[in-house]
Jmol script that loads the backbone (N, CA, C; Angstrom):
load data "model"
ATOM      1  N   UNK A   1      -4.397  -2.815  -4.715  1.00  0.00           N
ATOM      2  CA  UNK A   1      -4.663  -1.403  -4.706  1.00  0.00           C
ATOM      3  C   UNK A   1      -6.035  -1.137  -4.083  1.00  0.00           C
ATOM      4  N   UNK A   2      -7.199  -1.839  -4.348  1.00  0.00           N
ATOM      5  CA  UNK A   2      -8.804  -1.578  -3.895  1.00  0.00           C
ATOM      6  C   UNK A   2      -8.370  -1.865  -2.480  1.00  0.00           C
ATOM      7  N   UNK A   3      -7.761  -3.335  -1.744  1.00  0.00           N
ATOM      8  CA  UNK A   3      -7.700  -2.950  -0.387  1.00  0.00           C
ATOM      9  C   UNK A   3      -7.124  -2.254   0.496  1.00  0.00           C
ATOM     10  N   UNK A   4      -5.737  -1.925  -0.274  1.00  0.00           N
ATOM     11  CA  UNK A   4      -5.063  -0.480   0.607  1.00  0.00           C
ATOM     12  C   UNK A   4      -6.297   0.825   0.431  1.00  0.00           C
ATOM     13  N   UNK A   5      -7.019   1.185  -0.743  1.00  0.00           N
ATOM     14  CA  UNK A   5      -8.135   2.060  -1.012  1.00  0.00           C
ATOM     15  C   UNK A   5      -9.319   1.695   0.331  1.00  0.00           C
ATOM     16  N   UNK A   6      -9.734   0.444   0.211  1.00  0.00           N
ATOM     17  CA  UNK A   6     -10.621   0.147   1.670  1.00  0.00           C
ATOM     18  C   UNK A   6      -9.894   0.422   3.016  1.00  0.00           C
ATOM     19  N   UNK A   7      -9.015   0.177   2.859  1.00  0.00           N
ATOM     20  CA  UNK A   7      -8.438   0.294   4.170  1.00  0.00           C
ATOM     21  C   UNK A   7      -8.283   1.760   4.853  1.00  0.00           C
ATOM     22  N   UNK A   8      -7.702   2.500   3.618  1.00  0.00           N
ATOM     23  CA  UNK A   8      -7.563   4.270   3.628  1.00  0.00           C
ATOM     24  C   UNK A   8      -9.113   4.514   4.571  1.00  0.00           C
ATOM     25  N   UNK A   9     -10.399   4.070   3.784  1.00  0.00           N
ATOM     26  CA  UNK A   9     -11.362   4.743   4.260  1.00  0.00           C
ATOM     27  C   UNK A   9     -12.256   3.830   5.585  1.00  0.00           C
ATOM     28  N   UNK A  10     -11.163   2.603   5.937  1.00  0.00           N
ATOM     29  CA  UNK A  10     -11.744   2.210   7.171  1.00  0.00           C
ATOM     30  C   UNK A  10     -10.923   3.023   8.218  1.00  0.00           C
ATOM     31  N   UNK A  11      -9.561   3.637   7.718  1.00  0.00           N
ATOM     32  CA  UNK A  11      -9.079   4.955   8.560  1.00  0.00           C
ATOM     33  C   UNK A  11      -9.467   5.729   8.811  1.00  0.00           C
ATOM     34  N   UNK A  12      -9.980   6.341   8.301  1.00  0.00           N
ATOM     35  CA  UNK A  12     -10.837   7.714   8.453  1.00  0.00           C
ATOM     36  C   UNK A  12     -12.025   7.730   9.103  1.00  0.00           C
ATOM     37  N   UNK A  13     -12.591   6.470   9.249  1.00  0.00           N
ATOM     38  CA  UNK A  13     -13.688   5.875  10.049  1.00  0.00           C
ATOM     39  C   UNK A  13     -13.112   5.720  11.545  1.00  0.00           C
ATOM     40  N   UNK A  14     -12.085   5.654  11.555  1.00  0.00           N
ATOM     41  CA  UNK A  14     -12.007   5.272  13.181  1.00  0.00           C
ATOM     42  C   UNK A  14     -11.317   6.770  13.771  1.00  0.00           C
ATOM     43  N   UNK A  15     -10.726   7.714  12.179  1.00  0.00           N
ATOM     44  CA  UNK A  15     -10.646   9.027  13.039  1.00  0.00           C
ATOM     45  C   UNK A  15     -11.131   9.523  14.229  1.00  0.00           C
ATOM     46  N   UNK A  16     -12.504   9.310  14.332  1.00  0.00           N
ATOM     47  CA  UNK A  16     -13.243   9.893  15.911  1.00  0.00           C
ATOM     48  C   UNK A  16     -12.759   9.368  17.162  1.00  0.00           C
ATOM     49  N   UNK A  17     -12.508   8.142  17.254  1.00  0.00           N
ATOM     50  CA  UNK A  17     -12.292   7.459  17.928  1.00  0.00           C
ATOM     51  C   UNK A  17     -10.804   7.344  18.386  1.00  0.00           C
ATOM     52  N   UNK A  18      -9.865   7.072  17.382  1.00  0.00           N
ATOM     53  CA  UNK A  18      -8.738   7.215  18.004  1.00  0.00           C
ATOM     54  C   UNK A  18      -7.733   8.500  17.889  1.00  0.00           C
ATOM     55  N   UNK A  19      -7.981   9.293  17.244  1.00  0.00           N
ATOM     56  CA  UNK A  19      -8.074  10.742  16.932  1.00  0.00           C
ATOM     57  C   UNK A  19      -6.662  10.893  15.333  1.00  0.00           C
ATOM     58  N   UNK A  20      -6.053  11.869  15.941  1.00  0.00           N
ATOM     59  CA  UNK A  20      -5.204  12.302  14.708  1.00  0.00           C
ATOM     60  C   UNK A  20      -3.848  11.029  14.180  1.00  0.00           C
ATOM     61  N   UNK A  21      -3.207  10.638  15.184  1.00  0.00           N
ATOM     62  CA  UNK A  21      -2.741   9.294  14.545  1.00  0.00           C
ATOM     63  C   UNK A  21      -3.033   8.296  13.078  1.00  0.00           C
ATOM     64  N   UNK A  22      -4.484   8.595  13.421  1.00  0.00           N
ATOM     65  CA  UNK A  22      -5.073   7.240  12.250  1.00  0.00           C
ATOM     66  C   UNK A  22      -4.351   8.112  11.201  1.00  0.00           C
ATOM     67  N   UNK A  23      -4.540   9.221  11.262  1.00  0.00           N
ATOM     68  CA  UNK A  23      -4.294  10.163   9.834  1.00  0.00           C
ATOM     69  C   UNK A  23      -2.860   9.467   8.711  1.00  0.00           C
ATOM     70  N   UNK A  24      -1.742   9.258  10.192  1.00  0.00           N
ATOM     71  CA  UNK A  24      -0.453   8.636   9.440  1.00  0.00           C
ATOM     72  C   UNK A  24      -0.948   7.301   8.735  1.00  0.00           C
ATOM     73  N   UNK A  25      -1.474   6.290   9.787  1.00  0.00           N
ATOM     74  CA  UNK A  25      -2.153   5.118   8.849  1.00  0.00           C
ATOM     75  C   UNK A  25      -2.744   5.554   7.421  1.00  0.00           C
ATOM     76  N   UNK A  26      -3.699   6.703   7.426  1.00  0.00           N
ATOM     77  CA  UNK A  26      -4.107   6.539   6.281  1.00  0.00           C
ATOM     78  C   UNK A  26      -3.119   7.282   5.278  1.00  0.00           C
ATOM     79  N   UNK A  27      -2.331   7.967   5.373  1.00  0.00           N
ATOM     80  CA  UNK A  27      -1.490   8.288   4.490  1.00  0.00           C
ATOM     81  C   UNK A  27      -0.437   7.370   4.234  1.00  0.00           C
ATOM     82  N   UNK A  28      -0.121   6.556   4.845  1.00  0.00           N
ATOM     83  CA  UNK A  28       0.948   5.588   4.163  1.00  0.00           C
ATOM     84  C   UNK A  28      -0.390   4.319   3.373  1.00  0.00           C
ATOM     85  N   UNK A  29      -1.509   4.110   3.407  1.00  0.00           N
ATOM     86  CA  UNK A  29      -2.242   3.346   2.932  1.00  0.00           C
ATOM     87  C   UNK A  29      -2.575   3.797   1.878  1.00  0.00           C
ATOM     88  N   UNK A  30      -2.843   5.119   1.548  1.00  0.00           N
ATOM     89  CA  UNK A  30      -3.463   5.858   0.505  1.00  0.00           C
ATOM     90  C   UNK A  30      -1.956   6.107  -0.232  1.00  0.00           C
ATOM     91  N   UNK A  31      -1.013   6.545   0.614  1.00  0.00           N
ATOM     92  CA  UNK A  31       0.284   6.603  -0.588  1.00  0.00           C
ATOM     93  C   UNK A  31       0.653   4.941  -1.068  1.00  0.00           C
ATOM     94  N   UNK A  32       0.660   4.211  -0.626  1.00  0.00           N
ATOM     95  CA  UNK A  32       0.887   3.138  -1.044  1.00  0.00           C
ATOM     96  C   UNK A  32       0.057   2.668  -2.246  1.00  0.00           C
ATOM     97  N   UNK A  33      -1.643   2.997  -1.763  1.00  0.00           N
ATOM     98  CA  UNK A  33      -2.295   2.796  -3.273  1.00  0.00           C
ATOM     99  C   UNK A  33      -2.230   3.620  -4.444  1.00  0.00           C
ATOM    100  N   UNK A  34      -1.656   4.830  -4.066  1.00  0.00           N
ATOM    101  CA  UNK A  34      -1.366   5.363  -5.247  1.00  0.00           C
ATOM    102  C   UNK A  34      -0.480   5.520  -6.094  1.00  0.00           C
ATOM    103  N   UNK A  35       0.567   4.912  -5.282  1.00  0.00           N
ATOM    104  CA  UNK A  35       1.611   4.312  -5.840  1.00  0.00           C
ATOM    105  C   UNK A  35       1.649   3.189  -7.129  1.00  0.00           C
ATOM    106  N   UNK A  36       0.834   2.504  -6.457  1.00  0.00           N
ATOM    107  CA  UNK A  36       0.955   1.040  -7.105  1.00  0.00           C
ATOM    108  C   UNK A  36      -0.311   1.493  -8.171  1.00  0.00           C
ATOM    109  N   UNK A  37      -1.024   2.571  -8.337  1.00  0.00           N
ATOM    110  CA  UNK A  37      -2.039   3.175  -9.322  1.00  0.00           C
ATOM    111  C   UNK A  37      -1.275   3.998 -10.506  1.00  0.00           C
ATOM    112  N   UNK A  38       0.012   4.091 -10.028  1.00  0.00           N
ATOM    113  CA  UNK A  38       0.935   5.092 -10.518  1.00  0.00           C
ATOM    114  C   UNK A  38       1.659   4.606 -11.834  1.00  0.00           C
ATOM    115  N   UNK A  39       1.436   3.364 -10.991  1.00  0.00           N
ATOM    116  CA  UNK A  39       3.310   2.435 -11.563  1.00  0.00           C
ATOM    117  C   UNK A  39       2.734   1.366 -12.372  1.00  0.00           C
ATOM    118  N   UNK A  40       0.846   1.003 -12.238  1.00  0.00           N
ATOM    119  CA  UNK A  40       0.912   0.185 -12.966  1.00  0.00           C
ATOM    120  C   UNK A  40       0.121  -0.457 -14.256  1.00  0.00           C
ATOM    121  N   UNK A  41       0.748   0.388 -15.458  1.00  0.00           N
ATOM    122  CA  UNK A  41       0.601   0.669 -16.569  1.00  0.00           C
ATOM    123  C   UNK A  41       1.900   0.067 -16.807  1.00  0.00           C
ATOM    124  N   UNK A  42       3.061   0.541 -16.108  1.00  0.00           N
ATOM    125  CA  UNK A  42       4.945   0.372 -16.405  1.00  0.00           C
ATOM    126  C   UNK A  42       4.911  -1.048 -16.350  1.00  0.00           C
ATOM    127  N   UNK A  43       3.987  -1.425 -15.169  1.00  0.00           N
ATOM    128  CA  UNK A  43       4.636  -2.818 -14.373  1.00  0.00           C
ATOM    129  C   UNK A  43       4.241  -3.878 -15.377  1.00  0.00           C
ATOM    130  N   UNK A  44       2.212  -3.426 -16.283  1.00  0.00           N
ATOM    131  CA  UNK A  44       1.993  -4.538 -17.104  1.00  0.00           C
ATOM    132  C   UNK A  44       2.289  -4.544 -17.679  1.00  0.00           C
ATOM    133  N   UNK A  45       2.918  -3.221 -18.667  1.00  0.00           N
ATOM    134  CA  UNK A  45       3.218  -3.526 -19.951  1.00  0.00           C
ATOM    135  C   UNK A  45       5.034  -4.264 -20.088  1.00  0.00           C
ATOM    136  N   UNK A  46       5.597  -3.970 -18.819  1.00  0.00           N
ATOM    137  CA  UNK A  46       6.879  -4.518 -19.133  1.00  0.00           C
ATOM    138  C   UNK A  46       6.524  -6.190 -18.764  1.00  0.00           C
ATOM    139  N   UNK A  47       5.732  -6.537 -18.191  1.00  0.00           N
ATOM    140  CA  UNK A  47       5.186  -7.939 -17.929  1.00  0.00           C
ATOM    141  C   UNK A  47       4.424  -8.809 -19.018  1.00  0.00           C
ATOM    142  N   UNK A  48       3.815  -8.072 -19.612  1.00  0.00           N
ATOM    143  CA  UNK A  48       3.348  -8.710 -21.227  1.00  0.00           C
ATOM    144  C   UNK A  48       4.089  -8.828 -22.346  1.00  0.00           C
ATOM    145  N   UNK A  49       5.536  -7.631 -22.206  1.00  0.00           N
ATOM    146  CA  UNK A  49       6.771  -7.938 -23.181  1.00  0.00           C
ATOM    147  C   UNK A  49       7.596  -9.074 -22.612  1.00  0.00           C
ATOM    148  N   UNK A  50       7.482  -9.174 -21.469  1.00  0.00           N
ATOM    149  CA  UNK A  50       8.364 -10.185 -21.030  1.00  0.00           C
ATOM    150  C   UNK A  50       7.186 -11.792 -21.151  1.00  0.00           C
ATOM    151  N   UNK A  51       5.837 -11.452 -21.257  1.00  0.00           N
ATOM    152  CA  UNK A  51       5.650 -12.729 -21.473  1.00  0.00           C
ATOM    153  C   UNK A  51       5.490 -13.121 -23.183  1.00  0.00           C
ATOM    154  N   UNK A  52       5.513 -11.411 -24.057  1.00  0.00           N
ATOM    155  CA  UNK A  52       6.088 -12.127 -25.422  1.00  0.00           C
ATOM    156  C   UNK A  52       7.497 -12.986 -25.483  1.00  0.00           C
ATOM    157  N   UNK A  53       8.191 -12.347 -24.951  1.00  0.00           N
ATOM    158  CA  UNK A  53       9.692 -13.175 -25.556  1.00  0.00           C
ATOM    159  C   UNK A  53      10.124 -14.163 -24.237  1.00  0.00           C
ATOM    160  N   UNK A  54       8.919 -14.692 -24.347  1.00  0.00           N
ATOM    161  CA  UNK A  54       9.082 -15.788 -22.778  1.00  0.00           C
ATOM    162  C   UNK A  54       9.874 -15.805 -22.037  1.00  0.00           C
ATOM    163  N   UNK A  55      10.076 -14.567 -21.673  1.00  0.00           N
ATOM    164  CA  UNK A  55      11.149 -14.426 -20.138  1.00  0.00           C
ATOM    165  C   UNK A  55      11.036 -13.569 -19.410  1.00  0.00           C
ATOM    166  N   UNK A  56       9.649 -13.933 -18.319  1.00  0.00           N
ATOM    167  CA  UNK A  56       9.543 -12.525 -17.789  1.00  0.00           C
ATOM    168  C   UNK A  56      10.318 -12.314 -15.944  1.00  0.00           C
ATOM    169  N   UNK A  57      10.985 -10.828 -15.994  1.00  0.00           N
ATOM    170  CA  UNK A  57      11.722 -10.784 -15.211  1.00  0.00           C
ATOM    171  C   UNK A  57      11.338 -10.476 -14.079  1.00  0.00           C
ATOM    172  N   UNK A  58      11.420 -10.495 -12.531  1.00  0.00           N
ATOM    173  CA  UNK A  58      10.803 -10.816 -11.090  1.00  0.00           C
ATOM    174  C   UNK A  58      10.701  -8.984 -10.648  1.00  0.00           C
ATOM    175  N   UNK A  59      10.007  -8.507 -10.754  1.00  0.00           N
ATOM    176  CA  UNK A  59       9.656  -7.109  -9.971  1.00  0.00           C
ATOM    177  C   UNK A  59       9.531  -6.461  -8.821  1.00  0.00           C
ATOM    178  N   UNK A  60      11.418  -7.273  -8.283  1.00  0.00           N
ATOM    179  CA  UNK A  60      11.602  -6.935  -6.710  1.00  0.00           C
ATOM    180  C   UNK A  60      11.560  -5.953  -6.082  1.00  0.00           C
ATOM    181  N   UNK A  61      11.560  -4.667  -6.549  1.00  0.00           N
ATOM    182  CA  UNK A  61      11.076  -3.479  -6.337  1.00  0.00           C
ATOM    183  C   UNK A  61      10.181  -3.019  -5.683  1.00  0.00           C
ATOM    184  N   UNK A  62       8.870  -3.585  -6.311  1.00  0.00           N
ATOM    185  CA  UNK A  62       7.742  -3.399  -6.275  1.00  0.00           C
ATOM    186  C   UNK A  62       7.153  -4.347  -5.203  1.00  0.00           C
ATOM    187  N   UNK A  63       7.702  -5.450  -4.990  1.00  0.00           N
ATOM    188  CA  UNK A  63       7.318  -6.469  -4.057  1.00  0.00           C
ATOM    189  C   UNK A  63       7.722  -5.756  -2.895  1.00  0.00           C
ATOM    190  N   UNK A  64       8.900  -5.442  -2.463  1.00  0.00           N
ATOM    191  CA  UNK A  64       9.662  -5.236  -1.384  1.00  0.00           C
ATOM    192  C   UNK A  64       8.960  -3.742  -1.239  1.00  0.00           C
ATOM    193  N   UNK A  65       8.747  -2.950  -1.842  1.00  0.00           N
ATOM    194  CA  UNK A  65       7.822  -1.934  -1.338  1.00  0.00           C
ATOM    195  C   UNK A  65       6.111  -1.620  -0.913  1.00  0.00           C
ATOM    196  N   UNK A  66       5.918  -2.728  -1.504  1.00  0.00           N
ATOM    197  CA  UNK A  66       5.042  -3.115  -0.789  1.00  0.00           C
ATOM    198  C   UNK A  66       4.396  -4.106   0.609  1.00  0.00           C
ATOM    199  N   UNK A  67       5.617  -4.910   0.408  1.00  0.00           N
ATOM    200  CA  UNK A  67       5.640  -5.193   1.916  1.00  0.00           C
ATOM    201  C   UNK A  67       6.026  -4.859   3.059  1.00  0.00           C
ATOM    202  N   UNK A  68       6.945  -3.339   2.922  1.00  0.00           N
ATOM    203  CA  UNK A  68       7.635  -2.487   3.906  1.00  0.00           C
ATOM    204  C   UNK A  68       6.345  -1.592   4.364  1.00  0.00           C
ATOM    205  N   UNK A  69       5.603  -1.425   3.113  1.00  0.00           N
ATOM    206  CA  UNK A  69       3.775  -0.486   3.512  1.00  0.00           C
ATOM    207  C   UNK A  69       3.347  -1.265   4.000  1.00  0.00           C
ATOM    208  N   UNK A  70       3.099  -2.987   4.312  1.00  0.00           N
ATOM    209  CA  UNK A  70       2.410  -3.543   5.021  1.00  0.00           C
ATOM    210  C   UNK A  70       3.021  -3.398   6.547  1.00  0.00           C
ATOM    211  N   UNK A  71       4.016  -3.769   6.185  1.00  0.00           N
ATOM    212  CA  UNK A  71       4.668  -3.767   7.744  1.00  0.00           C
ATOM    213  C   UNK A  71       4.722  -2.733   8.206  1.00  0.00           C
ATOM    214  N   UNK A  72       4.568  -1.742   7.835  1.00  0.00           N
ATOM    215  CA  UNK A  72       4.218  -0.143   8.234  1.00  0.00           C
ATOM    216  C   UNK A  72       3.200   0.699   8.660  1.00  0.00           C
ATOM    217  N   UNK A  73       2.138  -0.347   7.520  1.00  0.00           N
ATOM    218  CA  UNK A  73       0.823  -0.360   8.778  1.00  0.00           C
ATOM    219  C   UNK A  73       0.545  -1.394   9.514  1.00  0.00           C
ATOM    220  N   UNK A  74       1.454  -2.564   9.733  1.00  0.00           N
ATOM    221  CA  UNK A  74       1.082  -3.119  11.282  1.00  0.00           C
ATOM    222  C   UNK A  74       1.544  -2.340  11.879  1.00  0.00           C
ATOM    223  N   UNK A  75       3.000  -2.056  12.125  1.00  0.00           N
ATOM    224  CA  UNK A  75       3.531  -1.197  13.535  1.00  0.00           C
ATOM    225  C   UNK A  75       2.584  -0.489  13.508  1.00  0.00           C
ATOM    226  N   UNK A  76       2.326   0.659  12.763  1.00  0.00           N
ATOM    227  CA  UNK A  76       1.848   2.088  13.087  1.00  0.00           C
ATOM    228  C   UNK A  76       0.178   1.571  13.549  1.00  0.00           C
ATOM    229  N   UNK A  77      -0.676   0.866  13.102  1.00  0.00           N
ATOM    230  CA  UNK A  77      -1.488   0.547  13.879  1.00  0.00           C
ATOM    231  C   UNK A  77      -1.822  -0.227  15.237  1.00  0.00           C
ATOM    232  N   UNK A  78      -0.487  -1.022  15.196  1.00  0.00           N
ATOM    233  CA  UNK A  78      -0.658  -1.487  16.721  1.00  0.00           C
ATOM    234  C   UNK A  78      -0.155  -0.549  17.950  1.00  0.00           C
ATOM    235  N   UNK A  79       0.687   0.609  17.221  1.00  0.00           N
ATOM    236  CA  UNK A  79       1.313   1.484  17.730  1.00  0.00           C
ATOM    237  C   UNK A  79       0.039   2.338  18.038  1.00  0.00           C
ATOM    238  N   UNK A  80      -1.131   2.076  17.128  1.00  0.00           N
ATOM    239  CA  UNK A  80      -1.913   3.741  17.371  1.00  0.00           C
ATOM    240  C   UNK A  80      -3.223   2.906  18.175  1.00  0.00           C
ATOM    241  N   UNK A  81      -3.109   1.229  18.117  1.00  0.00           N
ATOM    242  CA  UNK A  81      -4.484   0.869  19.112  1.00  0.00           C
ATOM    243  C   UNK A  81      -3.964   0.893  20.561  1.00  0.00           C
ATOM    244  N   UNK A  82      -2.768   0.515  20.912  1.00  0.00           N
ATOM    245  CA  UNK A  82      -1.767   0.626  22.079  1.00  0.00           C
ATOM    246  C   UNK A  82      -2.210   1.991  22.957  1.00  0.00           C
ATOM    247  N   UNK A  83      -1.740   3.169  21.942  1.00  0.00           N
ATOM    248  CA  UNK A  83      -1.446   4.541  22.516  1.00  0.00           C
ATOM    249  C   UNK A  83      -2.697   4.782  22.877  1.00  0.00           C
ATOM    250  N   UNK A  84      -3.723   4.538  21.974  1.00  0.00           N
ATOM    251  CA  UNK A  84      -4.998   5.085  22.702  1.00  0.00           C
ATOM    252  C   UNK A  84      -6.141   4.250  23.025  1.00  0.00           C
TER     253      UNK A  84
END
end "model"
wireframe off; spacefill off
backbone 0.3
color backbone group
């Protein structure tokens, strides 16, 4: 979550430079961290019940959505150093 948060505001830093584009980068970076700011209270506490009754279950959900935001800001940033 802190480096999608760094990342949001190394976006906004290059605003000048590569202009309104970055904006999408930083909104899928900043929705992504707030996502995972959102969800995770749900995620530990169902992860500490599952490590009471020693069986804790795999949180493919959450994995796979977060690696579709990664891969979402590669394209869209190689897409936005490309274009401009």
């Amino acid at each position: 979550m802190l480096a999608l948060v760094t990342a949001s505001a190394l976006f906004l830093r290059w605003l000048p430079n590569h202009g309104l584009p970055i904006l999408l980068l930083f909104t899928v970076s900043a929705g992504a961290a707030l996502a995972i700011y959102l969800t995770q209270r749900r995620r530990y506490s169902a992860r500490s019940h599952g490590v009471a009754r020693e069986h804790v279950d795999a949180d493919i959900t959450a994995v796979l959505w977060t690696a579709f935001a990664g891969i979402a800001l590669g394209a869209l940033g190689i897409g936005v150093v490309l274009a401009g």
